[in-house]
C-alpha positions, 0 to 999 in steps of 0.5 A: 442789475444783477439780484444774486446779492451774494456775488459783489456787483456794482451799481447802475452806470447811471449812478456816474450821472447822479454822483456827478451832478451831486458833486457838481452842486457841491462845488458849485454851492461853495464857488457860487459867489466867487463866480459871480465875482468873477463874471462881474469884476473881470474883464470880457477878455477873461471870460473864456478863461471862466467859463473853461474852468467851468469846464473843467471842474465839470469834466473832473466831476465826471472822471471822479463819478467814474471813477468812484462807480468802478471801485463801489462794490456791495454784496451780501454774505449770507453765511456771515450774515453782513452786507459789505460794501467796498468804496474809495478811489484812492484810500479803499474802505470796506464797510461791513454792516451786521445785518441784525443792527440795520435800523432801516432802509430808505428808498428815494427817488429825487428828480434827476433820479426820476428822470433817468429812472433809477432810486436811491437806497440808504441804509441806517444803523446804529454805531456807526460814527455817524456814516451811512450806507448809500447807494446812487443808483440801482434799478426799482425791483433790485432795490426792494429786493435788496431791501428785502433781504437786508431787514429780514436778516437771519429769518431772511437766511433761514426761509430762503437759505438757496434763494438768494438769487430769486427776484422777490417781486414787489407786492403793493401793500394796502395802506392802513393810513393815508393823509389827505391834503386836507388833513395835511393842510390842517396839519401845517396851520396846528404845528412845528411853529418854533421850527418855522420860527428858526427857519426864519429866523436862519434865512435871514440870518443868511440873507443879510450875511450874503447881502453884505457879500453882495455889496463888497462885490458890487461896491454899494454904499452900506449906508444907502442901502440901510437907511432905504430899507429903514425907510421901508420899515416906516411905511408899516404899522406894527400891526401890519408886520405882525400879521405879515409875520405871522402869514409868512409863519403859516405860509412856510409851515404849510410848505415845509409840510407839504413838502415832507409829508405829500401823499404821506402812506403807511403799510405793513409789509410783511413784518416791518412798517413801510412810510412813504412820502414827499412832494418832489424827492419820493421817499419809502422808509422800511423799518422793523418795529423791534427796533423802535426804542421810543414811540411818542404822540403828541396833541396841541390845543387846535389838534385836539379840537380837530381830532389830529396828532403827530408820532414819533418813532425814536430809533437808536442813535447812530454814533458820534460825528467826526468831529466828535459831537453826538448825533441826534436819533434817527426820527420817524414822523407821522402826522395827522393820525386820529386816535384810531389810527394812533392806536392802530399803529401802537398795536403794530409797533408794541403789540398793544395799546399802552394803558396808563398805570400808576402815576407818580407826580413831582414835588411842587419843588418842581418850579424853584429853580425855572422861575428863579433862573429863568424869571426872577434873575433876567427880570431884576438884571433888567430892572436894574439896567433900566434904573440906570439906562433911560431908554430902556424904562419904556419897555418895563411892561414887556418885562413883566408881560414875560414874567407873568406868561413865564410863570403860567408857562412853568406852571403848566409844565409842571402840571403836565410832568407825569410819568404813570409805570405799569408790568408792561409799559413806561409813559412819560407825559410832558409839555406846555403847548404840545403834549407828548406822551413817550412810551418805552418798554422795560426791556429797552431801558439801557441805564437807569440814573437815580440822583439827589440833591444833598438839600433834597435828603430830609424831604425824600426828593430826587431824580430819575433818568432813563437811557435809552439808545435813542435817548433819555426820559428824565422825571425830575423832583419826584418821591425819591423812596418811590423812583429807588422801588421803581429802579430795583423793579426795572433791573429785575425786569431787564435782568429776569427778561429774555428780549433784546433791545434791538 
């Protein structure tokens, strides 16, 4: 391929191949069942006919992945300081990216892409309704090369103004941090349990929706199979479901880990962070830290006896979706870091460790809303339909089991809501089981919100909401006259400053 990014140029032939497939299994995951039923209630006669439409949308596949390859184009216009990008087979778009609002560049390599020896370069930016910049395929040294050039932008300009069309070579950084498979195997038994939870919880969701979908296919008897499966359920103590549960929990943390964070790397490369990861699908994420907006550590119980936490770099948003709904931030995570590590990368992206400076608590008002909405109504509604409901009165201990850990569970949530402000730094500390710990400088605080209930005037109780591009920090039920000398501080120091957000 062609480094001189400054003339437009297509992107690796093999890139027909990765599109087709990427199509293809599109396709094929929508028709998947339709298929199915196809082979299994037509006669033998029409399986030909199946298997030509098979055929076919293949073919069709193909002559869209060409199709597509001929009209995809991209170059860099130096002058202009964009990356553009022409696309579309029919309806023709042009995609113009200012090279100052690319957040980062994620080189991947999935297993086709292995395969046939070609990566994957994406490019992230903030406001861009929720599109993306994706290239199929292109070959190892183009890719770091363009990579190279999209994130130093201006300064990229500036040192090799008449080297566009030099290949950078591509210099292996050490990395100051690498997880070992100990550390992540630790990792997977000591967090994201609520995540797993949800997976679960959406796999079998799915399985008995597709499960139903089997059946009308195959014309089972619904209530055979319900009351087989509840036959199943007896054989099994409670106790023995839980721990199956909870194996099952562990087993697909410890998945999810490995499968994202395998060989996990960080180095710094010149001015950026490069991350890099993954099990099957490599990953290699280039990120400059001036665009971090929020960075976040966090520590449970077990990670702090283990001497373990997780990073969070929260970069801006990137829009709004098409149908309108606000996307979530683009997410960095690190796992396993140690505090010298922590600390470490702290330096690289805010140029220091952040130290704790005074620290505002909230009013014990703080838990009169939760334990009135979240425990006292959802009990009493309970107990009230279990005085008129016979078969709901065995479960009244698992109602006061819930409003006794509920009331240990706010309570420590208020006691962990604190936020400590000095000249350089804003910490906001929160949580019940993990503690977080998000920290954000002055110069990136986009709005600031200060509110007050009209019952809280005479007790000087009140809110603060801080804006973000990559979110909001809220510090809630806190001495109003206090957050209103923090506010007139931070709009002097936005307003008096000279750094820009991004």
């Amino acid at each position: 391929m062609n480094s001189d990014f400054s003339k437009p140029q297509r992107e690796s032939a093999f890139g027909i191949i990765v599109m087709a497939a990427h199509t293809a299994f599109k396709i094929g995951k929508a028709t998947f069942f339709l298929v199915i039923y196809a082979f299994v209630k037509m006669s033998a006669a029409y399986t030909a006919y199946v298997l030509l439409g098979v055929g076919v949308i293949i073919l069709l596949c193909v002559v869209f992945s060409y199709l597509w390859y001929l009209n995809f184009t991209f170059f860099l216009d130096k002058e202009k300081q964009e990356f553009v990008v022409n696309k579309g087979i029919l309806n023709r778009d042009q995609v113009i990216i200012q090279l100052d609002k690319i957040q980062q560049v994620n080189i991947n390599q999935n297993i086709l892409q292995k395969m046939i020896g070609v990566y994957g370069l994406k490019i992230d930016t903030a406001g861009t309704s929720g599109e993306e910049v994706s290239i199929k395929a292109i070959d190892e040294v183009s890719a770091y090369n363009l990579k190279e050039h999209l994130l130093r932008g201006k300064t990229a300009a500036t040192e090799h103004a008449n080297v566009l069309t030099d290949e950078l070579p591509i210099i292996d950084e050490v990395p100051f941090l690498r997880v070992s498979t100990w550390t992540l195997f630790k990792v997977g038994l000591t967090s994201n349990y609520g995540q797993s939870l949800t997976v679960i919880l959406v796999f079998f969701m799915y399985t008995v929706q597709e499960a139903r979908h089997i059946m009308d296919i195959f014309g089972l008897d619904k209530g055979a199979v319900q009351s087989t499966v509840l036959g199943l359920a007896t054989l099994f103590s409670v106790a023995v479901i839980v721990v199956i549960f909870l194996i099952v929990l562990l087993s697909i943390n410890l998945i999810r880990t490995f499968y994202r964070y395998f060989q996990l790397e960080v180095s710094q490369h010149k001015n950026s962070l490069l991350l890099s990861s993954g099990l099957i699908a490599k990953k290699n994420t280039l990120i400059n830290p001036t665009k971090v907006q929020i960075t976040k550590h966090s520590q449970n119980y077990f990670q702090k006896k283990l001497n373990l936490l997780n990073i969070s770099l929260k970069q801006a948003h990137f829009g709004e979706s098409k149908k309108g709904k606000e996307m979530q931030g683009n997410t960095l995570e690190i796992v396993g870091c140690d505090t010298f590590e922590r600390d470490e990368l702290l330096k690289m992206i805010l140029g220091q460790v952040p130290t704790l400076g005074k620290t505002f608590v909230p009013d014990w008002r703080f838990l009169n809303l939760p334990i009135f909405f979240k425990l006292i109504l959802p009990v009493t509604i309970f107990m009230l339909v279990a005085l008129n409901v016979p078969e709901v009165k065995p479960f009244l201990g698992f109602a006061a089991a819930y409003f006794i850990v509920g009331i240990l569970m706010i309570y420590i949530s208020y006691r962990r809501h604190r936020i400590s402000v000095n000249q350089q730094f804003i910490i906001k500390k929160s949580g019940i089981w993990d503690i977080s710990n998000e920290v954000i400088v002055p110069h990136k605080i986009q709005a600031i919100t200060a509110s007050q209930y009209p019952w809280h005037k005479s007790v000087d109780v009140g809110h603060l909401c801080l804006h973000t591009a990559a979110g909001q920090i809220h510090f809630k039920y806190g001495n109003y006259s206090e957050i209103k000398t923090l506010v007139n501080y931070w709009l002097y120091q936005v307003e008096s400053g000279n750094k820009n957000w991004m």
